[in-house]
N, C-alpha and C positions, 0 to 999 in steps of 0.2 A: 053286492054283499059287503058288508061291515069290514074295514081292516081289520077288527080286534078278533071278528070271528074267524078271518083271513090269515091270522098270526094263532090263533088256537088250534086251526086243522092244521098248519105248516110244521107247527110245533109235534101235534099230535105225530105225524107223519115221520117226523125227523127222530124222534123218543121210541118210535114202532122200533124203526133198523136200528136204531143204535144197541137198545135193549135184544131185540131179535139177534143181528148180528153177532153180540156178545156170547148169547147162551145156545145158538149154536157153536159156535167156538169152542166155547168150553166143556161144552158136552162131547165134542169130536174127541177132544185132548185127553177128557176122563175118560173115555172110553180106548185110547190110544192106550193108556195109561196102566188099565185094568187088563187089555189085551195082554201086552210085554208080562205082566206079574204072570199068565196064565201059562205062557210059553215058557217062561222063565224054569215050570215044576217040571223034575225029571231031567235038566239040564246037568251035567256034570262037568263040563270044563268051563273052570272061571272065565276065560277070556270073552265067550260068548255069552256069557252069565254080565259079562261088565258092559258088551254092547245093548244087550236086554237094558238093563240098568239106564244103561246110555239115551237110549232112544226115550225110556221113561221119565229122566228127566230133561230132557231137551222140549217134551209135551209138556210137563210139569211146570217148567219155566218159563214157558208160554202162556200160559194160562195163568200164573201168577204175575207173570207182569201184564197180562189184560184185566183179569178181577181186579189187581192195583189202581189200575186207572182208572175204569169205569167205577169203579166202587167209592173212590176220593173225589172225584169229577162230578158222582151225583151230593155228596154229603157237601161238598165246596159252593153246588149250585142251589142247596137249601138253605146256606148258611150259616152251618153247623159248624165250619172250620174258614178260615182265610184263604186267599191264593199262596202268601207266601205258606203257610202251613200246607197246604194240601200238595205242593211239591217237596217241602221237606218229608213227609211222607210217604208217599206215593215213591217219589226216584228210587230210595233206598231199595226196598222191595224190585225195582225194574234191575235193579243191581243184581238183586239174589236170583230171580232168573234169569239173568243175563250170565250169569258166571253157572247155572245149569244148564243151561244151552250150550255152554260150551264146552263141559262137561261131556253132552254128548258128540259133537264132534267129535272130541278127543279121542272120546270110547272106540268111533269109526278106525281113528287113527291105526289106535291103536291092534285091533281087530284085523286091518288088511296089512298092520305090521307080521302078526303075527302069521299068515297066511302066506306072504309072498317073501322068500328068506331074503330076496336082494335089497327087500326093505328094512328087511329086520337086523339086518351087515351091517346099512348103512350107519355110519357113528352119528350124521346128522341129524339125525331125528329125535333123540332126546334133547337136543339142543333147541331143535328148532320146538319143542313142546313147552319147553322150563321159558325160552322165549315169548313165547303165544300168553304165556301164562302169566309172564310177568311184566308187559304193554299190557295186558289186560286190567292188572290188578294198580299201574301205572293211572292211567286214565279211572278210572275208580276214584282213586285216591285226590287226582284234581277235578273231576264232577263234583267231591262229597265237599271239599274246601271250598267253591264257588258256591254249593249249596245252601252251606252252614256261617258264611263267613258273614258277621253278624252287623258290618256296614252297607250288606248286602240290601235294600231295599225289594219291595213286590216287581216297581217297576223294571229295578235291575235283572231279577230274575228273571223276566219277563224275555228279557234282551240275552239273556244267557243260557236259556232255555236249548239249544242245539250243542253248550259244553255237555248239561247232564245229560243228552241222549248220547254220550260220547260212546261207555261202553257199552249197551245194545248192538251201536252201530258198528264196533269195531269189532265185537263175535258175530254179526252177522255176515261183517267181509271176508272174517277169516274162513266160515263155512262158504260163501260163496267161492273165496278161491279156493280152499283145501278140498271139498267134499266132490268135485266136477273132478277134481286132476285122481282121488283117488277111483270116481266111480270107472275112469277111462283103463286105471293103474290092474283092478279088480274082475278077472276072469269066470269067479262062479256067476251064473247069472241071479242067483236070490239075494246075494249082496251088491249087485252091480245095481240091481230094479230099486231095492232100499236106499244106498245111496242117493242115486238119480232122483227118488221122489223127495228125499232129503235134502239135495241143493235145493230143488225146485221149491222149495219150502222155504228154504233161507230168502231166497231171490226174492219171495212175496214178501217176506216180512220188511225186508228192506224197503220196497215200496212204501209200506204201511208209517214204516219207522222215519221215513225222510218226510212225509207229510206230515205227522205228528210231530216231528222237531222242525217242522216249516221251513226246511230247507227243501222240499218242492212248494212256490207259493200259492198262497189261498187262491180258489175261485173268486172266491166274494161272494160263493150261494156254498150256506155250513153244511146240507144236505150232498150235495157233491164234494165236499171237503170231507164230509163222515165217510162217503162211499169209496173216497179215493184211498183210505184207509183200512177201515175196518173189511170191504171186502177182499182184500188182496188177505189181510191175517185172516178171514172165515177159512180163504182158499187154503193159506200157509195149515193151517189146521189138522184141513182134509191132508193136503198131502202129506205132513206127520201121520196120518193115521192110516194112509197109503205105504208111507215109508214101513210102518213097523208090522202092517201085515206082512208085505211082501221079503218079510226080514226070516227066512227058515235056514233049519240047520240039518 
């Protein structure tokens, strides 16, 4: 067989998952999404009304920084925009769901604050929140500077591409350590099962997220490179959408 036609079924094959992968994702997340609003009616105490919330955009922010990328990634591989262009773009947006992700964290936080009084005594926990939040907004602020900084070259970017996945990576450690210690912290079991499928969600995305800033290294076959990412976020997905069923009041 022809290499050329050899590179048009590999291609073909490789553009199935990527696309496939994507829109189920984001259909798990819309649907994650629409769930929380549904349960949300007839709710009457804010705190659980802000977990709802919470978990809505934790899906929310998921799904916008995956539309981000695959959406700039296909107009960058038409042409339409530059590499450096299609990261000056693209980050920004992985920012704004990255800071709704953590968003929903918080929300957890804040929820099994309000449930457990020794947590809610504790004086450290608005510290340790205004904290979280502001390492968060820290690391933002030197991604968006490497970003933008206008001696910056494509190459360089290139090379500095694991600063801008900085904060992603840094709200998805914060849920991987905070969300485990509070599902153990968390005696009802509807919030225990939520949380639980809620680490388990962050833990994928982190996979997803360390091969995307290639600080897990390439195969050298893009086909397992795609899968060693995109499936672990299809999975991170489900279990957002795992999480917020099994989210009752």
């Amino acid at each position: 067989m022809p290499p050329i036609v050899l590179d048009i079924a590999y291609n073909t094959i490789y553009d199935t998952f990527y696309y496939a992968l994507t829109a189920v994702s984001i259909l798990l997340l819309s649907y994650t999404i629409f769930l929380e609003h549904k349960k949300r009616q007839g709710l009457a105490d804010p705190t659980q009304k802000n977990q709802l919330v919470g978990i809505a955009l934790a899906a929310g922010g998921f799904a916008v920084t995956i539309f981000a990328g695959v959406f700039f990634d296909t107009i960058t591989k038409r042409g339409i925009i530059s590499d450096l262009l299609y990261q000056q773009l693209h980050f920004p947006l992985f920012y704004v769901g990255s800071a709704m992700i953590l968003f929903g964290i918080d929300s957890s936080l804040l929820i099994v604050q309000k449930l457990f009084h020794s947590i809610a005594k504790n004086p450290h926990v608005k510290k340790l929140r205004i904290l979280l939040w502001g390492v968060f907004t820290a690391t933002v602020v030197i991604s968006v500077f490497y970003l933008f900084t206008v001696s910056a070259g494509p190459s360089q970017h290139v090379a500095q591409q694991p600063i801008f996945f900085l904060p992603i990576i840094l709200v998805i450690l914060i849920g991987i350590i905070e969300l485990p210690i509070l599902t153990v912290v968390a005696k009802n079991s509807s919030l225990r099962n939520h949380l639980a499928w809620f680490s388990l969600s962050m833990f994928l995305i982190l996979v997803g997220a360390l091969r995307e800033a290639t600080i897990i290294p390439s195969s050298g076959e893009p086909l397992i490179d795609l899968l060693l990412a995109f499936a672990p976020f299809t999975a991170a997905s489900f279990c957002l959408y795992m999480s917020a069923k099994s989210l009752k009041f």
